[in-house]
mmCIF file as gemmi writes it, N, C-alpha and C atoms, coordinates in Angstrom:
data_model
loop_
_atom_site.group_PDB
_atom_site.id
_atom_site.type_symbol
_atom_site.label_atom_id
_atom_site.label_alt_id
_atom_site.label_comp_id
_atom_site.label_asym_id
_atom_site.label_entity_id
_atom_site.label_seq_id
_atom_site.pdbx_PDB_ins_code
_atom_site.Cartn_x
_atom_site.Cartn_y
_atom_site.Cartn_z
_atom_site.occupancy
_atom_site.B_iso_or_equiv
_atom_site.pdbx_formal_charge
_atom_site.auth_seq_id
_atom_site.auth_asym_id
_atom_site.pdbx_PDB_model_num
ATOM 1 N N . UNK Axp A 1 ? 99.026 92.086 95.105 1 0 ? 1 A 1
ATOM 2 C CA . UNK Axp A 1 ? 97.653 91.832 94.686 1 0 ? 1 A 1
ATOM 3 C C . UNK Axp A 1 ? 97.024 93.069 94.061 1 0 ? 1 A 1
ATOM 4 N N . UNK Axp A 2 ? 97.338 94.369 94.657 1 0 ? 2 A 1
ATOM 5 C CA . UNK Axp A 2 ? 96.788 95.736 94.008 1 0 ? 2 A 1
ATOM 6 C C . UNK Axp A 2 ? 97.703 95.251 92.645 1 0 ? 2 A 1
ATOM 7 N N . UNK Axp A 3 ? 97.611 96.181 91.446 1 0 ? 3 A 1
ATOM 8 C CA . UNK Axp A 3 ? 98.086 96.886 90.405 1 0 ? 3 A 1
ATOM 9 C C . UNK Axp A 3 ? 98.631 98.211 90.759 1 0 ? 3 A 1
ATOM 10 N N . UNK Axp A 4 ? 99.716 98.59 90.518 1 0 ? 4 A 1
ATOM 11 C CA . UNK Axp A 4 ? 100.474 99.612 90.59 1 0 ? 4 A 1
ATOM 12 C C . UNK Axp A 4 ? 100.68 100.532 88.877 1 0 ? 4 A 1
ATOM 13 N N . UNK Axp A 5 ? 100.433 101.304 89.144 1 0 ? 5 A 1
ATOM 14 C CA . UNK Axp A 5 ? 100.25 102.336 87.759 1 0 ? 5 A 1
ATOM 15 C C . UNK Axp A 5 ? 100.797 103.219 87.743 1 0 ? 5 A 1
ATOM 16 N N . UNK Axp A 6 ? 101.881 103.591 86.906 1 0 ? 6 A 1
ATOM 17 C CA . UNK Axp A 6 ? 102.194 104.991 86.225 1 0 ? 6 A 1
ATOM 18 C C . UNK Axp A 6 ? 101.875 105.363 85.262 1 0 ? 6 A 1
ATOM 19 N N . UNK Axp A 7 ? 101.307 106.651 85.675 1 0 ? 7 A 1
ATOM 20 C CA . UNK Axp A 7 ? 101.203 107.549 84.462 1 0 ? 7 A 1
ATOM 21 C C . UNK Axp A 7 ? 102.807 108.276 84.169 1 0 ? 7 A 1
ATOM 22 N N . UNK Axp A 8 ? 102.72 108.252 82.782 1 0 ? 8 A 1
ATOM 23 C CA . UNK Axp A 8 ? 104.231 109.063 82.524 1 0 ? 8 A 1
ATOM 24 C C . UNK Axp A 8 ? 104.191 109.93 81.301 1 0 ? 8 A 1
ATOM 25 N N . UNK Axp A 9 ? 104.716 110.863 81.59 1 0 ? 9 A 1
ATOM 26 C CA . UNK Axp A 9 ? 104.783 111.881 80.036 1 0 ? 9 A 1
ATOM 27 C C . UNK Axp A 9 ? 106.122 112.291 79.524 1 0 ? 9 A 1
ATOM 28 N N . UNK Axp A 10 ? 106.479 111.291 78.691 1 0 ? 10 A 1
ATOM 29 C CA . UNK Axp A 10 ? 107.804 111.572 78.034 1 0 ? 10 A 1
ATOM 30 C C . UNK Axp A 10 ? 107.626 112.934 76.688 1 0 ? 10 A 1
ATOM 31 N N . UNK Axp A 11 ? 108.603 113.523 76.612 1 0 ? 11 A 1
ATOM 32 C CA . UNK Axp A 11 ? 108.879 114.478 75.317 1 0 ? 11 A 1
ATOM 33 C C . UNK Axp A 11 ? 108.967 113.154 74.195 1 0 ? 11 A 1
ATOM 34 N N . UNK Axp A 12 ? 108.659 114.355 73.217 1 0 ? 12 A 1
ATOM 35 C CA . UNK Axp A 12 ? 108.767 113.425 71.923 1 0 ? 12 A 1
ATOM 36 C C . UNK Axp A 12 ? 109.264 114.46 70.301 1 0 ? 12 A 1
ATOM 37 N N . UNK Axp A 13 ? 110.077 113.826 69.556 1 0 ? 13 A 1
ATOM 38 C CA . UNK Axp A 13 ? 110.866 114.503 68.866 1 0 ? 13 A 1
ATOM 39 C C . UNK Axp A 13 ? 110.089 115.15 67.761 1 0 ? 13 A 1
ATOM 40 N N . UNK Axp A 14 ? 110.304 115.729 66.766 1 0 ? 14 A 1
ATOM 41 C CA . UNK Axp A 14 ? 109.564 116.304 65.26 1 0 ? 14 A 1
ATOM 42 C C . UNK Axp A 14 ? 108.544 115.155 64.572 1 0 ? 14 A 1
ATOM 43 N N . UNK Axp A 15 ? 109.122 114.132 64.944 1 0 ? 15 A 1
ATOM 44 C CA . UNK Axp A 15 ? 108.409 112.837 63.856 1 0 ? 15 A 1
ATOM 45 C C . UNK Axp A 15 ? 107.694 112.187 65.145 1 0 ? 15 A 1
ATOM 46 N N . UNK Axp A 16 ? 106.757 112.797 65.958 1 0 ? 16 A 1
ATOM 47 C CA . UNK Axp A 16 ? 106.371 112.292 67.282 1 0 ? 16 A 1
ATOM 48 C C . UNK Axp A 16 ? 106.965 110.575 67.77 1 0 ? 16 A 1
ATOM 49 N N . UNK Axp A 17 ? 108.247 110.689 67.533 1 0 ? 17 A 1
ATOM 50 C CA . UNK Axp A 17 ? 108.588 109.895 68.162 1 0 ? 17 A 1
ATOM 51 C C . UNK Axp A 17 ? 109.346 110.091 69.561 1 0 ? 17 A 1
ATOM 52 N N . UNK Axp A 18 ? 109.302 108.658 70.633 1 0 ? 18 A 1
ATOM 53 C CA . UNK Axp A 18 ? 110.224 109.182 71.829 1 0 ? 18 A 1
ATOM 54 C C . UNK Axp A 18 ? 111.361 109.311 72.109 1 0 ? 18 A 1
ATOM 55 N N . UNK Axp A 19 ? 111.745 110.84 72.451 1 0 ? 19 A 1
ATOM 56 C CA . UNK Axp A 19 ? 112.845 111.001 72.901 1 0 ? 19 A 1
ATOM 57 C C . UNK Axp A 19 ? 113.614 109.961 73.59 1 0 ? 19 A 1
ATOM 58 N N . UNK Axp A 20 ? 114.926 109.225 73.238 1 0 ? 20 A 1
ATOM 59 C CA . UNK Axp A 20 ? 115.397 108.252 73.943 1 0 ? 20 A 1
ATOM 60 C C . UNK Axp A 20 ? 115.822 108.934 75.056 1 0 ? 20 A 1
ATOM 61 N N . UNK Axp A 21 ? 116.808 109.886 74.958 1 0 ? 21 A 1
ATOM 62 C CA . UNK Axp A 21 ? 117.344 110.245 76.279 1 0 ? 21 A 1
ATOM 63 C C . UNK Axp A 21 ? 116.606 110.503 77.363 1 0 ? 21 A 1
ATOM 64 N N . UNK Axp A 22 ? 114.6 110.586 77.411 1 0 ? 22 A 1
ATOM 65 C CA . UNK Axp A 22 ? 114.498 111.157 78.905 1 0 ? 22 A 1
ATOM 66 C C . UNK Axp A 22 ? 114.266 109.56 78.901 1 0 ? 22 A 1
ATOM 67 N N . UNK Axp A 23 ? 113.359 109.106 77.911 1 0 ? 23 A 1
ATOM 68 C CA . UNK Axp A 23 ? 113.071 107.073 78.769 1 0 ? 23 A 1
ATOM 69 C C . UNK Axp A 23 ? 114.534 106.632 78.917 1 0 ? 23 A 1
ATOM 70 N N . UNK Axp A 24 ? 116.05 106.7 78.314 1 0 ? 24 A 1
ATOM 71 C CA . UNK Axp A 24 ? 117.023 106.24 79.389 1 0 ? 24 A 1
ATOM 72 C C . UNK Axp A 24 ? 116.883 106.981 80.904 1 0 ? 24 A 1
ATOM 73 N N . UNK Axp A 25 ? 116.781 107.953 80.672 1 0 ? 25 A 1
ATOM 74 C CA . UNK Axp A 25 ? 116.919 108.871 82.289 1 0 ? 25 A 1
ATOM 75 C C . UNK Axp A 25 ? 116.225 108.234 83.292 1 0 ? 25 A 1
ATOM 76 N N . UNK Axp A 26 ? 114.667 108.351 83.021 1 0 ? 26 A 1
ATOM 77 C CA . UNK Axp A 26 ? 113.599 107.547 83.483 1 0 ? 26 A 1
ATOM 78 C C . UNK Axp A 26 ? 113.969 106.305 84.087 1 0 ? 26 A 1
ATOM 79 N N . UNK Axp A 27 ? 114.3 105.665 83.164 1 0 ? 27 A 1
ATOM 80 C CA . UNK Axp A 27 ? 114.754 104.268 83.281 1 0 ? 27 A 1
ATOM 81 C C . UNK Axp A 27 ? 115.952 103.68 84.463 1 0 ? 27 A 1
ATOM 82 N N . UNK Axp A 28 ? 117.007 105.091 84.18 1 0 ? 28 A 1
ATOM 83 C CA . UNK Axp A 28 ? 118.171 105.257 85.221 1 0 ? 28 A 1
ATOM 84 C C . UNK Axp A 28 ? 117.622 105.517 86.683 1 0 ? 28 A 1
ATOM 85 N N . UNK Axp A 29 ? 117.217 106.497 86.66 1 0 ? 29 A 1
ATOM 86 C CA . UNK Axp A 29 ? 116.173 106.661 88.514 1 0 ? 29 A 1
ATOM 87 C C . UNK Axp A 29 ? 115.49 105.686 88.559 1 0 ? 29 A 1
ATOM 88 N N . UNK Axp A 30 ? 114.572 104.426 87.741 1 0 ? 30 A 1
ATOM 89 C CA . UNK Axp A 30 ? 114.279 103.589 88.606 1 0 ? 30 A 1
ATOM 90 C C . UNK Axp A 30 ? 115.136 102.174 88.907 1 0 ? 30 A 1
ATOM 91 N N . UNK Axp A 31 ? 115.822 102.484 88.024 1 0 ? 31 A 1
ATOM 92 C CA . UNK Axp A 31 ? 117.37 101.143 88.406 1 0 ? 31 A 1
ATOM 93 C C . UNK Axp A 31 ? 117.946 101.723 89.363 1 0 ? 31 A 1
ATOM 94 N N . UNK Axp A 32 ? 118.101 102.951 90.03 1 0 ? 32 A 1
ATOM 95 C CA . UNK Axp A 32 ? 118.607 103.86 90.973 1 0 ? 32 A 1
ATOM 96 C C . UNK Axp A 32 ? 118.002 103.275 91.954 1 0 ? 32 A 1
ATOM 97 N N . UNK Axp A 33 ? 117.017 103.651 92.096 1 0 ? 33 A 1
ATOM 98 C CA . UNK Axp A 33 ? 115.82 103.391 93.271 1 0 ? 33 A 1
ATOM 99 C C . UNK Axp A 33 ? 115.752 101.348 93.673 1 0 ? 33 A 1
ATOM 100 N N . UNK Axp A 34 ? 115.559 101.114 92.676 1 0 ? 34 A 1
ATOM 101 C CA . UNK Axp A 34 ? 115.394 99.458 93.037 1 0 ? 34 A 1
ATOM 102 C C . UNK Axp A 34 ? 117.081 99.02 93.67 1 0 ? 34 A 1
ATOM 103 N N . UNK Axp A 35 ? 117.895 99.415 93.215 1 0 ? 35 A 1
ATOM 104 C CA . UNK Axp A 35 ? 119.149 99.186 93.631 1 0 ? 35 A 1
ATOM 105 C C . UNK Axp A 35 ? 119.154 99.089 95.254 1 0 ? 35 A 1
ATOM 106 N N . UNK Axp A 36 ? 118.702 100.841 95.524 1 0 ? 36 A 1
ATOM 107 C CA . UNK Axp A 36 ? 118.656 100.804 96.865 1 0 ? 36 A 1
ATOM 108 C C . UNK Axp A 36 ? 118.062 99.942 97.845 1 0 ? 36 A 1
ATOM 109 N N . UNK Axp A 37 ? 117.285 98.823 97.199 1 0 ? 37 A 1
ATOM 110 C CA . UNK Axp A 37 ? 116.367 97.961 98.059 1 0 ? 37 A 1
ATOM 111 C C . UNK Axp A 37 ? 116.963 97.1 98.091 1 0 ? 37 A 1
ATOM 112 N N . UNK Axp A 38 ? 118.344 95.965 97.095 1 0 ? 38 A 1
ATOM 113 C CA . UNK Axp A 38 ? 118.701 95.495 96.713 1 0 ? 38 A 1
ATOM 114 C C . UNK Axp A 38 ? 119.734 95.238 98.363 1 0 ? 38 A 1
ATOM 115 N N . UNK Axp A 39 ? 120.464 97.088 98.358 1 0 ? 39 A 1
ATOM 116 C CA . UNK Axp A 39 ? 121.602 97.223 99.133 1 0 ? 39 A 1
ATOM 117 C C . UNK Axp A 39 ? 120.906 97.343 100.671 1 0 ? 39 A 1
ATOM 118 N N . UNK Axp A 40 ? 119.467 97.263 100.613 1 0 ? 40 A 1
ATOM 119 C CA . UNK Axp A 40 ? 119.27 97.279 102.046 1 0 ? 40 A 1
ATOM 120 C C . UNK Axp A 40 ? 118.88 98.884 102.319 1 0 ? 40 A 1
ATOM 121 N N . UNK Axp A 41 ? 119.453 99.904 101.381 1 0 ? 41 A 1
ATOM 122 C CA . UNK Axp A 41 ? 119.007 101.52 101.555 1 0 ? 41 A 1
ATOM 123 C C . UNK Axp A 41 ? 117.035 101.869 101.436 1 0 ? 41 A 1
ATOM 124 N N . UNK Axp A 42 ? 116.993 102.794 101.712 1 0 ? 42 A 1
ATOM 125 C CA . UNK Axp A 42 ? 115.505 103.219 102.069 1 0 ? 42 A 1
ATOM 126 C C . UNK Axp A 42 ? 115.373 103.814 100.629 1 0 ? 42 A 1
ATOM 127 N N . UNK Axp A 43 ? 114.312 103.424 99.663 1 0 ? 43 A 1
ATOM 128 C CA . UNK Axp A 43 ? 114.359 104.335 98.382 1 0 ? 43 A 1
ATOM 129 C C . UNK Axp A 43 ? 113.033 105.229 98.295 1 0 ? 43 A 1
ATOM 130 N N . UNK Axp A 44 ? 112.864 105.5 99.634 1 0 ? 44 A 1
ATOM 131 C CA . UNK Axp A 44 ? 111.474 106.354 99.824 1 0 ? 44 A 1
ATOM 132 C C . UNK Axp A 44 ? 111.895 108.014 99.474 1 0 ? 44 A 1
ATOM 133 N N . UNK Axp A 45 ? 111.061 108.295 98.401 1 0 ? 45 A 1
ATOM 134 C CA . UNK Axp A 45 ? 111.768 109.691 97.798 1 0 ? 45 A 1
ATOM 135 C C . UNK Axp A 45 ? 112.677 109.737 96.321 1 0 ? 45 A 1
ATOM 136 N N . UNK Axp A 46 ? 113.218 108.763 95.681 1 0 ? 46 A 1
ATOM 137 C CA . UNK Axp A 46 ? 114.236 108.485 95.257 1 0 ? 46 A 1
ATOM 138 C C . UNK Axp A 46 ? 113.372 108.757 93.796 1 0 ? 46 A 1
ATOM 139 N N . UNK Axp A 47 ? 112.04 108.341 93.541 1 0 ? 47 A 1
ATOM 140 C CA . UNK Axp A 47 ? 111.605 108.839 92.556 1 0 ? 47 A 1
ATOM 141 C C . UNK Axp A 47 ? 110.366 109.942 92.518 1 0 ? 47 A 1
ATOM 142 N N . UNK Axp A 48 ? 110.687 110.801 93.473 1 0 ? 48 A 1
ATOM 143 C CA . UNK Axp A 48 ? 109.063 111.939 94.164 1 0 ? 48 A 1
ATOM 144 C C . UNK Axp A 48 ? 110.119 113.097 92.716 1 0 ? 48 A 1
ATOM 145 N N . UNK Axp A 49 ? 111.187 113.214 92.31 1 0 ? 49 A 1
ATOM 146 C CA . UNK Axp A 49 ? 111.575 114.273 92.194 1 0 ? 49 A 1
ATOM 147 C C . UNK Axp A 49 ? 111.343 113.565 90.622 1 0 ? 49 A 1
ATOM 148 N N . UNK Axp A 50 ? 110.758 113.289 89.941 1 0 ? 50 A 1
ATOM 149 C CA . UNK Axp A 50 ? 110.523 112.616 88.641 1 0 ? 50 A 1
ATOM 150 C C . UNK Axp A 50 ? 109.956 113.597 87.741 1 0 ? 50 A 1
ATOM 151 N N . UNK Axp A 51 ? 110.452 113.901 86.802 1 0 ? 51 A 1
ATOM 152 C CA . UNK Axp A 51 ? 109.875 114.821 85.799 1 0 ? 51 A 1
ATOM 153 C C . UNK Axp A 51 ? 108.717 114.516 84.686 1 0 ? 51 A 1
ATOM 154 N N . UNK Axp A 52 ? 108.686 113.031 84.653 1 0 ? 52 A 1
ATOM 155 C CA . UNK Axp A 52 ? 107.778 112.374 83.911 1 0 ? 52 A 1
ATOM 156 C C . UNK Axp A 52 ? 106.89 111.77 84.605 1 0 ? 52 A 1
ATOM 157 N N . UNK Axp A 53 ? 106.635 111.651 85.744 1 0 ? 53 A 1
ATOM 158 C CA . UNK Axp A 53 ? 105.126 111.426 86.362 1 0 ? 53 A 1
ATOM 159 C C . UNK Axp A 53 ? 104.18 112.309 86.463 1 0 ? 53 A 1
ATOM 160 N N . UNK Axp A 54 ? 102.718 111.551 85.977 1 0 ? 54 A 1
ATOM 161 C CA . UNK Axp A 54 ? 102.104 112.924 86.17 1 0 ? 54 A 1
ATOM 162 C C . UNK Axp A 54 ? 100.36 111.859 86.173 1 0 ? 54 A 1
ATOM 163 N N . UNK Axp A 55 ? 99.721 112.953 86.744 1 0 ? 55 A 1
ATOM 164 C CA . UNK Axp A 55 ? 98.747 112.678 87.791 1 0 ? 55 A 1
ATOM 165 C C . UNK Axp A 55 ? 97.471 112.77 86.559 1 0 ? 55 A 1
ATOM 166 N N . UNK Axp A 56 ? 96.529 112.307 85.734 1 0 ? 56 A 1
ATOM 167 C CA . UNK Axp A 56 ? 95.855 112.689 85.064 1 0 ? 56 A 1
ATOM 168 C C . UNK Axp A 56 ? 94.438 113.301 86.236 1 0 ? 56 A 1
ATOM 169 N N . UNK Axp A 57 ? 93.968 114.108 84.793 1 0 ? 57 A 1
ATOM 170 C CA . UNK Axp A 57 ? 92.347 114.864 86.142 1 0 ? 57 A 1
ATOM 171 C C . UNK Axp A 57 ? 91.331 113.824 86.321 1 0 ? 57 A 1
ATOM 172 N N . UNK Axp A 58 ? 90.307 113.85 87.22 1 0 ? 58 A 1
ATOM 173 C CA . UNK Axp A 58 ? 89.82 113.269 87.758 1 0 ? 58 A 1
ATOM 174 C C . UNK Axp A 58 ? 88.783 112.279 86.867 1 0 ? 58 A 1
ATOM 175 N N . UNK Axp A 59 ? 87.866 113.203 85.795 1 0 ? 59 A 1
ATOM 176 C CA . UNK Axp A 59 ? 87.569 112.359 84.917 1 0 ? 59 A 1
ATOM 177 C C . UNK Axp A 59 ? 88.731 111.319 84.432 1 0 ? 59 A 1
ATOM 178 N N . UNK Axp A 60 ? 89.442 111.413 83.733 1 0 ? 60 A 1
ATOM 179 C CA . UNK Axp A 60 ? 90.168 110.49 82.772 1 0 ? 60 A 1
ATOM 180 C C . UNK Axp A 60 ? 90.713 109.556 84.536 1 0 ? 60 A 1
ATOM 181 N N . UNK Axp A 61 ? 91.173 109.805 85.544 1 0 ? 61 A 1
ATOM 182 C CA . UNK Axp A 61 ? 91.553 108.486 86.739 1 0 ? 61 A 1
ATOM 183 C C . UNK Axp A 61 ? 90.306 107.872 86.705 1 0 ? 61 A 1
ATOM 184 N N . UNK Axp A 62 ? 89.054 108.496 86.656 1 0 ? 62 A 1
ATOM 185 C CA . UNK Axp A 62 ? 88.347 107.775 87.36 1 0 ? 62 A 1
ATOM 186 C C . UNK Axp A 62 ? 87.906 106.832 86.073 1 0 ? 62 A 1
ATOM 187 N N . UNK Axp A 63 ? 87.805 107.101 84.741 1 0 ? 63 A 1
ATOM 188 C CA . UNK Axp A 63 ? 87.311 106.068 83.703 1 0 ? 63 A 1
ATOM 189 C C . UNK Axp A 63 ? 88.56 105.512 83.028 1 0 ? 63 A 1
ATOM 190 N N . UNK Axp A 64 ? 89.935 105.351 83.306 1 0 ? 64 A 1
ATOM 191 C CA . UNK Axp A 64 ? 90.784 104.645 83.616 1 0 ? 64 A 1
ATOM 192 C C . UNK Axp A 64 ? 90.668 103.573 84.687 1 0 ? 64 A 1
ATOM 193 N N . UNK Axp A 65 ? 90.397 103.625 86.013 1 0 ? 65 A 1
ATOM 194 C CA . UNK Axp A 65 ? 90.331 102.762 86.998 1 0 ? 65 A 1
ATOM 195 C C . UNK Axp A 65 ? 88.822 101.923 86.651 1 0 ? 65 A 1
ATOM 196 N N . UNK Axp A 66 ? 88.165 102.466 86.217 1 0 ? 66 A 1
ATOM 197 C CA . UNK Axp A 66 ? 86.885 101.823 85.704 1 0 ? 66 A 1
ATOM 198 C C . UNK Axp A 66 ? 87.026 100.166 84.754 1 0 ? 66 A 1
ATOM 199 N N . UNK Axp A 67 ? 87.761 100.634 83.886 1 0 ? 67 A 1
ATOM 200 C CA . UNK Axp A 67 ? 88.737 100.257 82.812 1 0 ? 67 A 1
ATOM 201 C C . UNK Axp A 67 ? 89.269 99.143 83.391 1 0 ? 67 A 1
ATOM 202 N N . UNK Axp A 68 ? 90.526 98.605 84.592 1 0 ? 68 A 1
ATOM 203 C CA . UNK Axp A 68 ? 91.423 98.24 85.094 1 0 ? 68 A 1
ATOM 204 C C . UNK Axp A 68 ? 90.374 97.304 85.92 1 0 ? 68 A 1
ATOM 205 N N . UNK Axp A 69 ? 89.636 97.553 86.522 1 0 ? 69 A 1
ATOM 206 C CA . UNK Axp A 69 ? 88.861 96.776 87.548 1 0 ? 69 A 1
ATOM 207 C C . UNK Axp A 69 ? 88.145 96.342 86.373 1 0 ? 69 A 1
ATOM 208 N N . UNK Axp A 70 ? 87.445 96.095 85.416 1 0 ? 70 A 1
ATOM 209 C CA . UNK Axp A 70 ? 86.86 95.401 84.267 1 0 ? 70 A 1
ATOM 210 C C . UNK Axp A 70 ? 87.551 94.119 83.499 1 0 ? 70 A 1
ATOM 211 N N . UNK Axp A 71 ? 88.894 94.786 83.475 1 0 ? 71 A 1
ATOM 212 C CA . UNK Axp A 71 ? 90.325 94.05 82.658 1 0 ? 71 A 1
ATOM 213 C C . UNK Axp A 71 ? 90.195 92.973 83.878 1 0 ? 71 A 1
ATOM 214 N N . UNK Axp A 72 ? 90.796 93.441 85.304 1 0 ? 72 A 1
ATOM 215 C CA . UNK Axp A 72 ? 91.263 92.546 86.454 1 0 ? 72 A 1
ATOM 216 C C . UNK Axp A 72 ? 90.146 91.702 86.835 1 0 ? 72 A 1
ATOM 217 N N . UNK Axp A 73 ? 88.837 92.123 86.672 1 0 ? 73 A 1
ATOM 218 C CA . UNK Axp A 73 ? 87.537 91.123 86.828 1 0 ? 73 A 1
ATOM 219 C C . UNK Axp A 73 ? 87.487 91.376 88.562 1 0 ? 73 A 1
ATOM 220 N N . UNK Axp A 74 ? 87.635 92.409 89.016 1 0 ? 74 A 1
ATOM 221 C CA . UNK Axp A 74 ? 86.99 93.04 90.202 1 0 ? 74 A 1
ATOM 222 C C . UNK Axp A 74 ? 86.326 93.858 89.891 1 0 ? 74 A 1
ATOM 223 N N . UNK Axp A 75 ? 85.889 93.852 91.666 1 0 ? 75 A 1
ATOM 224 C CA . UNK Axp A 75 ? 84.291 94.642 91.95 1 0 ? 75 A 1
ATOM 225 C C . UNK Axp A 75 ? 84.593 96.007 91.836 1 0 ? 75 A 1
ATOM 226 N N . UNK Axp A 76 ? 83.877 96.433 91.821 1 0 ? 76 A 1
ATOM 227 C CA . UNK Axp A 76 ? 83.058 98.174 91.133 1 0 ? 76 A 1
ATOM 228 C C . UNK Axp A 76 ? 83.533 99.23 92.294 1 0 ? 76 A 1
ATOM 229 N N . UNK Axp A 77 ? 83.709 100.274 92.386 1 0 ? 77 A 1
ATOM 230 C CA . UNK Axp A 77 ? 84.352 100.998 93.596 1 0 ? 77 A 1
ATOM 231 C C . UNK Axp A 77 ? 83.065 101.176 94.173 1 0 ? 77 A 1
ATOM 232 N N . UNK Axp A 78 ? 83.285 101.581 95.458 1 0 ? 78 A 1
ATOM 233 C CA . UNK Axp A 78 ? 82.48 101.968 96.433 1 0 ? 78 A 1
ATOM 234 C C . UNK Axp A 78 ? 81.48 103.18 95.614 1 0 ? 78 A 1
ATOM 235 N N . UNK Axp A 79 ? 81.803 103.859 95.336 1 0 ? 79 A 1
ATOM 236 C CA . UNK Axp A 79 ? 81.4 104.937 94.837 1 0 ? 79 A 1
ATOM 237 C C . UNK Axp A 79 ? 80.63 104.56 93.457 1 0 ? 79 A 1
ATOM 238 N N . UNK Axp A 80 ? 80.84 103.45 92.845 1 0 ? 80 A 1
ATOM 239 C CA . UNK Axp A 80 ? 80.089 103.542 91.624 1 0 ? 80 A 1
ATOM 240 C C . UNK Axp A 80 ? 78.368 104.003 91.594 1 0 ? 80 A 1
């Protein structure tokens, strides 16, 4: 019922396009990780060591989530 969100920051080549090899990589740790749920293994950790996640600052989360609860047609945070 939540929305689950990544932020991700891939490299990108001369012609700002994306580097394929880190979105395969990317892509590989989370077929990695879901696998493990698959086999019954614990995949807690399996993507903490991720080179392309990344946390934006507080302005841009907070008028992002603003954003998302508007789209989803829920209520306003506590804090609004």
């Amino acid at each position: 019922k939540e929305p689950y969100v990544w932020f991700l920051k891939f490299s990108l080549d001369e012609q700002s396009m994306l580097v394929s090899a880190s979105r395969d990589h990317f892509a590989d740790m989370v077929i990695q990780a879901l696998g493990t749920e698959i086999t019954g293994e614990q995949a807690d950790g399996k993507l903490d060591n991720n080179p392309y996640v990344f946390t934006p600052n507080a302005n841009k989360l907070a008028a992002f989530n603003a954003q998302v609860k508007v789209l989803l047609k829920q209520p306003a945070s506590q804090y609004y």
